[in-house]
N, C-alpha and C positions, 0 to 999 in steps of 0.2 A: 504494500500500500504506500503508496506516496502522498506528501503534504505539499503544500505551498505555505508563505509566508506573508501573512496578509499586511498590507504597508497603502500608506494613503498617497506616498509617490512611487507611481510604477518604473520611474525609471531609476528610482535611487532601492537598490537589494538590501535588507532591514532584516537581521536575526532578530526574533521574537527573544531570543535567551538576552540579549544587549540591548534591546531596546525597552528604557525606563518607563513604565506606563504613571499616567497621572495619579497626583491624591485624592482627585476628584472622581475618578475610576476604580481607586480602592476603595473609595466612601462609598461610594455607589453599587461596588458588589458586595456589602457589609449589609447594604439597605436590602438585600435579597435575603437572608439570613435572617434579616430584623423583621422582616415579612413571613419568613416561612417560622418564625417563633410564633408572630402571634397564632397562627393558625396548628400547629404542630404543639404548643408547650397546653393547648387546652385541654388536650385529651390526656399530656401524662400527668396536668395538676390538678384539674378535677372529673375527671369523667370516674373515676374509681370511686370519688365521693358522690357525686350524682344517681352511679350508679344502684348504690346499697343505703344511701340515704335520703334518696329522691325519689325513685325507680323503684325502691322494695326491694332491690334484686340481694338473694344473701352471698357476703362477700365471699366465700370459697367459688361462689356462679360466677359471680362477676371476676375474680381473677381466671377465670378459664374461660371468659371471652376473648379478654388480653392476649390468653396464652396460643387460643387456638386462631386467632382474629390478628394476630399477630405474627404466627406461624406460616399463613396461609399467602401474607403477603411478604412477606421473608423469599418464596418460594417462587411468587412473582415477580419481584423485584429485577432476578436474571433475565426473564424474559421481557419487561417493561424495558431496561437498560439495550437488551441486543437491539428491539425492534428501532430503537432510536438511532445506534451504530447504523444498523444496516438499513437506515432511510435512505432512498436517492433522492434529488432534486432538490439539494441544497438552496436555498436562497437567499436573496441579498442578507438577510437579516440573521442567518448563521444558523446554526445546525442546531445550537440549544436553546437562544433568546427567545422562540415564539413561545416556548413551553410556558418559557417565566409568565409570559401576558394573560395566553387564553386557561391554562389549567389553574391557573390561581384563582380565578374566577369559579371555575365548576366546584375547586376544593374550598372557597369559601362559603359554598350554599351546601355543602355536603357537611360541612362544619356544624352548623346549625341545625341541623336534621339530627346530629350524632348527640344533639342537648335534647331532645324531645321525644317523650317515651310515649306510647298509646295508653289509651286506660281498656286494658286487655288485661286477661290473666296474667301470671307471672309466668307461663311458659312463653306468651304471646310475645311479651316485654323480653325474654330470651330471645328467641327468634328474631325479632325487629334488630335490638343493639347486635346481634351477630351480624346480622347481615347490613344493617347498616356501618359499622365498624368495618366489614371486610371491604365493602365499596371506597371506603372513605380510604379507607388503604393504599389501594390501589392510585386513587386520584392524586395522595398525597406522593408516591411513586412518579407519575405524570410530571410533577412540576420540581421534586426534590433533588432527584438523578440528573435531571438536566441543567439543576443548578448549581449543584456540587460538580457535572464534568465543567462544567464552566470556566472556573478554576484554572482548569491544566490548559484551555484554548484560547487562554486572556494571556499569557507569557511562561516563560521557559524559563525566566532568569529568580535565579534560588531567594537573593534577597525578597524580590517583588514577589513571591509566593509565601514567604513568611510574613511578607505584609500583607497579602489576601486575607490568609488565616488569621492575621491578627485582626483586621476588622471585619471579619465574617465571624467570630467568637467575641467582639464588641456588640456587634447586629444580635447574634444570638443571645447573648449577657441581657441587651437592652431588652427584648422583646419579655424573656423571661421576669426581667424585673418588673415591667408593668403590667404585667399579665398575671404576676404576683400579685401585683400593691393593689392594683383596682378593679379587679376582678370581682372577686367577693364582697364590697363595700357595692358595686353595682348590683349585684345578685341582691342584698340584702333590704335594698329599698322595695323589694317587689314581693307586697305579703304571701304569696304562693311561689317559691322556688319553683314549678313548672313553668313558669313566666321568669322568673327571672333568669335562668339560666340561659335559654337560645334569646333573650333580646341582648345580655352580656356577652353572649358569643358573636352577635351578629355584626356588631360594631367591634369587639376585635378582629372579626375577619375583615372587615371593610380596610382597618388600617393596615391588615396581611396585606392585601390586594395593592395596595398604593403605595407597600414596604418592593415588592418584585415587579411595581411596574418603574420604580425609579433606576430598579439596577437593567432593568431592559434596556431603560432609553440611553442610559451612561456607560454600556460596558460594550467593548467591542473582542470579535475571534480573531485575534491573531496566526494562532494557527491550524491550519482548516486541512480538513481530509478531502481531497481531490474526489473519493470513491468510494465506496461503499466496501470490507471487506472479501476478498475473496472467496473465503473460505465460507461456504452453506451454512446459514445458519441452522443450530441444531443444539440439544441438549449438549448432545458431546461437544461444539466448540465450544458454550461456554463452561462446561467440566473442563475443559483443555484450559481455555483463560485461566482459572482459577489454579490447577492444579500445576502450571508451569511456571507460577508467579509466587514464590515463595517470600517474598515480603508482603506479598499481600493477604497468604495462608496466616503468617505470624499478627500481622493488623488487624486481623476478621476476630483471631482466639485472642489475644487484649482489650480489643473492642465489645466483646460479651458481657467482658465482667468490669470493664469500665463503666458503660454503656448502665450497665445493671443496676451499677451503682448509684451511681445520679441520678436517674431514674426513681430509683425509691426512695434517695434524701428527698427529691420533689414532693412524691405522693404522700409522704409519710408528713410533713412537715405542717400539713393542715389539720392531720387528727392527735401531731403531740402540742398543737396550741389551745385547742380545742377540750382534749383532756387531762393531758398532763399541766399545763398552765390557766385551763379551765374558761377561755376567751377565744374564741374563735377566731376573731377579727383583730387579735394581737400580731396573726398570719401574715398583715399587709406591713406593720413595723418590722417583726423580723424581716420577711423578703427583702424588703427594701434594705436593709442596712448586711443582710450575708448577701445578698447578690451583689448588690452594689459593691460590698469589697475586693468582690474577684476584679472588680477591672482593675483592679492592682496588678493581677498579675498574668491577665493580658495587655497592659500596658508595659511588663516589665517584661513579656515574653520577646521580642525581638530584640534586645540587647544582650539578655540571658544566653540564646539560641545564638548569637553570634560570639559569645565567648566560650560557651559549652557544646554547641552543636543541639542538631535536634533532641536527639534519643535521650543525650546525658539530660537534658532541660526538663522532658518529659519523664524521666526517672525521679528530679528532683520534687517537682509538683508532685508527683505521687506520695514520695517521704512524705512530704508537710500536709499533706491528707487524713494520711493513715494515723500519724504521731497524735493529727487534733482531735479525732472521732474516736480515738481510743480514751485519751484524756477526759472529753466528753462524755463519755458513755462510763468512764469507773466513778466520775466526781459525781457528790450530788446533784439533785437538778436545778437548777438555777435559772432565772429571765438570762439573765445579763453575764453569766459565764456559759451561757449552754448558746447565746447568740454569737457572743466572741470567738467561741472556739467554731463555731460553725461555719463563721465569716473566714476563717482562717483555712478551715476546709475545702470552702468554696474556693478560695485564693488557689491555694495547691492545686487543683482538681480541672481550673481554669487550664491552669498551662497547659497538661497535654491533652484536654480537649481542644483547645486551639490547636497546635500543632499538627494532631490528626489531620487538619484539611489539608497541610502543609506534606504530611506523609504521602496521603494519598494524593499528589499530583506527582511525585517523585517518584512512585508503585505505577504509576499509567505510562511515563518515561522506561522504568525498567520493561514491563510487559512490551511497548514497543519495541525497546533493543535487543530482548529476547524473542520473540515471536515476528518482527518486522512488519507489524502490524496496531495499528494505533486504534484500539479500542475503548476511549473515556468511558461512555456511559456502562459499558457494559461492565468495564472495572470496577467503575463507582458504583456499580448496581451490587454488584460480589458484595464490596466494602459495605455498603447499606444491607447485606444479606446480614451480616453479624450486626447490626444495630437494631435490624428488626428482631432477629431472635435475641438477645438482650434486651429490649422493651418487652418481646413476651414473656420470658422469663420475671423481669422487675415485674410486670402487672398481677402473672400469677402469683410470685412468690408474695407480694402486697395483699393481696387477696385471700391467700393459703395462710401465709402467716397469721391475719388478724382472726382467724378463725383457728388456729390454734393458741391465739393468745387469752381468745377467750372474748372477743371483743365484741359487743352486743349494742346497735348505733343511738346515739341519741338517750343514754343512760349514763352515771355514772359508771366510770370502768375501776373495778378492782385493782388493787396493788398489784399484782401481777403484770395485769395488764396493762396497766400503766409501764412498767417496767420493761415489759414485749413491745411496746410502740417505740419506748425508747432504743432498745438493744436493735430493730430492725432500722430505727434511721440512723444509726450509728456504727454498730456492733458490727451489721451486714458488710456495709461498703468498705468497713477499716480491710476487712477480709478478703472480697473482691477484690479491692485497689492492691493489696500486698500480691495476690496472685497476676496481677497485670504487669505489675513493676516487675516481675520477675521475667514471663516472659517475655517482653521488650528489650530490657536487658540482657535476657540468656540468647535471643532466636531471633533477635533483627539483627541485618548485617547491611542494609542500603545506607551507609553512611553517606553522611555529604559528601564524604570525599570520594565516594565511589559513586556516585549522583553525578558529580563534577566528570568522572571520568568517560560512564556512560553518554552524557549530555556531548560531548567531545566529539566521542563516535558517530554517534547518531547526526551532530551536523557535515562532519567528514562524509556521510554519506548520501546525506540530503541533494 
């Protein structure tokens, strides 16, 4: 497969890896990110609660929506990502920008429907959120893949892609923070949460929609696939993709139990306000002061990552994770040592989720140099395969856990189970996060400096 080099003077030849892209072009693919938060961060921060507190559904049902609803577009995800690769008839506007415009759209009305339950039995109210949830999946696949390959066909040049990830993990910070803070304060002005819930979602999706129509209009494909792969699209090519891309085998199994983790600090963090501090709506202070701290250290991640390199930076963040969720979770419970130390968690945990996007544009560079074939979405669809099943997992285990902790909604919860909500938003992730550090550490080998070496070859032979 051959590329070109997309350049606004055709007479002057422009490597994508040397050519500096604008701040206004970083900001603007940060705003896709800040977009696909509002619509993405609603289902992992409240539909759980929606579900077993709104909906009646009991929480062991409701974490095996997650787990199967989550599975199922895990599963899709490879094929959503090929069918993108192997579109023909590229047009002016590039191979992945139409996505960001028109499927933000469908997944912002698909948003909405996933907050509104029937007044059906409860097996009925199963069925609907299945299948509503697996649809929504799918959609959010449509607009997410295309915006993550995005990434690797905006520039080549290592620095400029540490600066994507760092304002696509800004965009994403931000989304989450205000999706934290006024969420629930809007839900709560509307005396029937059936009402309050899809008109709070409706107006965060709207701000999705105008978050990826800004990175549309500002971000340009630098480098563009001439063709469509050669090789038949087929189950087997993308097992081939996956299976001859061993940086990207290693980022799928860290990303599980990364992925996992944050996942349930989110979920979890509304029912230990709620019970363990006995205020519900305490949820929008905390958020707002632990999310808000990470941009510490995604503001600190591009200087870090240029005196330690990727990996070592992404090992770092994980220490100061683990070290503060443990602390937290042996010390009494506390407002204001259980916020600080959480804020600190968040800081850690920041880094090498940001990074990740910086990984995976350097995983679709190796795939090319090994394979001679330039397949983003389909890559990024892999790497989104292990995010999907890590969300399945975080929802079921959210799910499974509070039913063995004993947790019964909208009552006082026992000591116990006080203690269960604490050890799952804490306990869990210290555990996960130490199994990721490891293997990042033990089983990644795409250093920068073999990035650099790759990138060499690859224009040597362009």
């Amino acid at each position: 497969m051959s590329t070109i080099l997309a350049t606004d003077n055709p007479q002057q030849e422009q490597n994508p890896k040397q050519e500096k892209i604008s701040l206004k072009e970083k900001v603007s693919y940060g705003f896709g990110d800040f977009g696909n938060g509002f619509l993405f961060d609603l289902g992992q921060l409240y539909l759980l609660k929606f579900l077993t507190d709104v909906a009646g559904i009991p929480a062991a049902a409701a974490g095996m929506i997650f787990l199967v609803s989550k599975l199922f577009n895990a599963v899709m995800d490879p094929l959503v990502g090929s069918s993108i690769d192997y579109r023909k008839n590229v047009g002016k506007r590039g191979k992945f920008r139409p996505y960001l415009l028109f499927g933000s759209v469908i997944l912002a009305i698909i948003t909405v429907f996933l907050f509104i339950t029937p007044d059906v039995s409860t097996t009925g109210k199963l069925i609907y959120a299945y299948a509503i949830y697996m649809i929504w999946g799918v959609a959010y696949s449509f607009t997410n893949i295309p915006y993550g390959s995005l990434g690797a066909a905006i520039t080549q040049n290592t620095s400029d892609r540490t600066s994507l990830a760092t304002f696509r993990q800004i965009g994403s910070l931000g989304a989450l923070l205000v999706t934290s803070v006024i969420v629930m304060p809007i839900i709560v002005q509307f005396e029937n949460p059936k009402v309050g819930y899809p008109v709070a979602m409706a107006i965060m999706s709207i701000i999705g929609i105008l978050g990826f129509y800004i990175c549309y209009r500002n971000t340009k494909e630098r480098v563009i696939v001439k063709e469509a792969p050669k090789e038949k699209l087929s189950v087997k090519s993308i097992i081939k993709t996956f299976t001859t891309n061993k940086p990207l085998l290693t980022l799928v199994l860290m990303t599980i139990f990364t992925i996992s983790a944050y996942n349930i600090k989110s979920a979890l963090l509304i029912y230990f306000a709620q019970y363990n501090l006995g205020n519900v709506t305490l949820v929008a202070n905390m958020s707002f002061i632990i999310i808000g701290s990470s941009f510490l250290g995604v503001i600190l991640m591009p200087k870090l990552v240029a005196r330690f390199g990727k990996k070592h930076t992404a090992m770092l963040g994980f220490a100061i994770c683990i070290v503060a969720d443990l602390v937290n979770f042996f010390i009494p419970t506390n407002i204001y040592s259980f916020t600080i130390l959480s804020a600190i968690a968040f800081i850690g945990i920041s880094i090498p989720n940001g990074i990740t996007w910086a990984f995976v544009s350097d995983i679709i560079d190796y795939g090319h140099w090994v394979s001679g074939e330039r397949k983003e979405a389909t890559t990024y669809s892999l790497f989104n395969f292990s995010r999907k099943l890590a969300q399945s997992l975080a929802g079921f285990l959210s799910g499974i856990g509070l039913t063995l902790i004993g947790y019964v909604p909208n009552v006082a919860q026992s000591a116990g189970t006080l203690l269960g909500i604490k050890g799952l938003l804490t306990l869990y992730p210290a555990v996960a996060l130490t199994i990721s550090l490891l293997i990042i550490g033990l089983m990644y080998k795409l250093t920068d400096e073999k990035h650099a070496e790759i990138m060499k070859d690859l224009d040597a032979k362009a």
